[in-house]
C-alpha angles and dihedrals in degrees: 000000000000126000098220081197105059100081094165097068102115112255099249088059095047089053085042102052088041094051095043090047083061095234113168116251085248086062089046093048082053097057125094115283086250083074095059122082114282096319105161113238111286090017114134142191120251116209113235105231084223092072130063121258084243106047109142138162117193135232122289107274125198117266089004127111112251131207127191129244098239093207091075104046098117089125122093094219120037114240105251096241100056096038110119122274131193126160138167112206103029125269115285117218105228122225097233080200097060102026110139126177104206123200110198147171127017089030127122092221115015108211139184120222127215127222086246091033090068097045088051090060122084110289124207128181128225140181109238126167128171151144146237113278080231103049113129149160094281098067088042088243100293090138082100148100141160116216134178104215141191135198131097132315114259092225098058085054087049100049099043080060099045114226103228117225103258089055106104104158132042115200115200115209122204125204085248113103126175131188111248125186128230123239117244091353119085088234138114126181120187107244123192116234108265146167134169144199137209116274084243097058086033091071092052105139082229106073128107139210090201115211093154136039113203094343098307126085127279122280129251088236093048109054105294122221099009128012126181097220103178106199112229093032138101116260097251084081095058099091109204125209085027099206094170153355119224126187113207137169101238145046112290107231094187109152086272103049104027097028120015120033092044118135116215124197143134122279131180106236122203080323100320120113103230139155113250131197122219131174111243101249123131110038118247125249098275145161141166139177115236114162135051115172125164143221125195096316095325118105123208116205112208126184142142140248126207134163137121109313085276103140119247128237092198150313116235135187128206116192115206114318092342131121114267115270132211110255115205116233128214108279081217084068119125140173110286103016115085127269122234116199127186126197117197105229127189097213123216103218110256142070108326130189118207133194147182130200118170122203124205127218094260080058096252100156116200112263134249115239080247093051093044103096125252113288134192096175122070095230126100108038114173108134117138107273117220113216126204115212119169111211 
């Protein structure tokens, strides 16, 4: 339980102990301020009118997928028991004793890796944030996290081995499996998550072998004991439970790169209007804004940036019919994490409309919902995303 009286313990534990002792998020919204994250004393939330009285998202459950409250992101790193999960076939449980990494195909030496193996190579940190290809407007944007993880470069796994120059594409297997039928045939065969990029983006400096997630190891629910998490990319590419590496000469046209994850919307090509499939990869240029709290009569406007590493020029707001206005970001913010920026705001009381749009240094602008081209697939959506507050 919590000890309403102890005002001193330290926020993450609070957060930790509530969501552990599985309380609801009703229960959560009930608590002192002091148990919300870093509201100032006499801060308050204020309800968006977009969202119903009794939203709610429960606490993270084992083996469930998991989605955040968006109104409660104040934090740079998300705490690893509220940071979005999403699996499809379950989540294994990996034997540490018999772990193996195997690095296979168009190698000069294929190799297998050790659990301590891994931790004894050269471990870097990065900042990655992202979301879930699928995240939307409906879930508030809770398909999200921000992480600080730790593990070995890719690259250093990839050059001990020596690509060899016909391999062109390196597929990453997870322990996951899955059964997927066939179509037109009565068959089914079981199939392991996988996804894969090109040799080139494999060698980004960038990417991360993960073994820890914000100092600690990794979590059942996120890919215990290794992770491939690629920075800039869409969490779909971040293959959990990573059981090998495979180089191979050609595309990879697993379910989640050929089949499923796979964006469809019209184009124009070479002057004809077509529908064109892409496999969900680098995240789109994308804000929102998903917290207002208050304090006395001052508003505080909170949201969130992601996209590809690309650096940004700037994230503006406009409220209602008024000109755009700078937002400040998070000075914490680096490449590839995502960047929170908060704009103070003296509120006339009344129905307000909010919104974000981020621009990046080529002078890409987030797109309206009008601007975003036409789309038949549910994946990639990063359209500005009006919000409603009555003051």
């Amino acid at each position: 339980g919590i000890d309403m009286n102890d005002q001193k313990m330290d926020r993450r534990t609070a957060i930790k102990r509530t969501l552990n002792t599985g309380l609801t998020a009703g229960a959560i919204a009930s608590f002192p301020s002091f148990i919300l994250p870093a509201l100032a004393q006499g801060e308050v939330l204020v309800p968006f009118s977009d969202m119903p009285a009794d939203y709610r998202r429960g606490p993270a459950r084992p083996g469930a997928s998991h989605f955040l409250d968006t109104r409660m992101i104040s934090d740079f790193y998300t705490d690893n028991t509220d940071f979005y999960v999403v699996q499809h076939y379950g989540q294994p449980e990996v034997d540490l004793d018999s772990y193996r990494l195997k690095i296979t195909g168009l190698v000069e030496n294929e190799r297998e890796y050790t659990l301590a193996g891994l931790q004894a190579m050269s471990q870097f940190r990065i900042n990655a944030g992202f979301e879930c290809g699928g995240n939307n407007t409906a879930r508030f944007q809770g398909l999200i996290g921000n992480a600080d993880w730790g593990g070995v470069r890719l690259r250093d796994i990839l050059n001990e081995c020596g690509v060899k120059p016909e391999g062109k594409e390196v597929v990453f297997f997870g322990a996951d499996t899955g059964v997927e039928a066939i179509p037109n045939r009565d068959t089914e065969v079981e199939q392991s998550f996988a996804r894969s990029l090109p040799v080139a983006d494999a060698m980004n400096e960038a990417n991360i072998i993960a073994l820890q997630m914000n100092g600690e190891a990794l979590p059942q629910g996120h890919g215990h004991p290794a992770r491939l998490v690629v920075p800039g990319h869409y969490g779909v590419s971040n293959v959990k439970w990573l059981m090998q590496i495979h180089i191979q000469d050609r595309r990879y046209m697993g379910r989640f790169m050929g089949r499923d994850y796979v964006t469809l919307k019209k184009e124009m090509v070479g002057g004809q209007e077509r529908w064109v499939e892409n496999s969900v990869t680098k995240m789109q240029l994308k804000s929102a804004i998903v917290r207002i709290t208050r304090l006395n009569n001052q508003h505080k406007i909170t949201g969130f940036v992601l996209n590809d590493g690309t650096p940004l020029r700037n994230v503006e707001i406009k409220i209602d019919d008024s000109t755009w206005q700078e937002a400040t970001i998070d000075p914490r913010s680096t490449q590839y994490s995502w960047k929170l920026f908060t704009m103070n705001w003296t509120a006339p009381p009344g129905e307000h409309t909010l919104v974000s749009r981020v621009t990046d240094i080529n002078g890409n602008v987030q797109l309206t919902a009008e601007e975003v081209p036409e789309k038949a697939s549910r994946w990639e959506n990063y359209a500005q995303f009006p919000r409603t507050i009555t003051i």
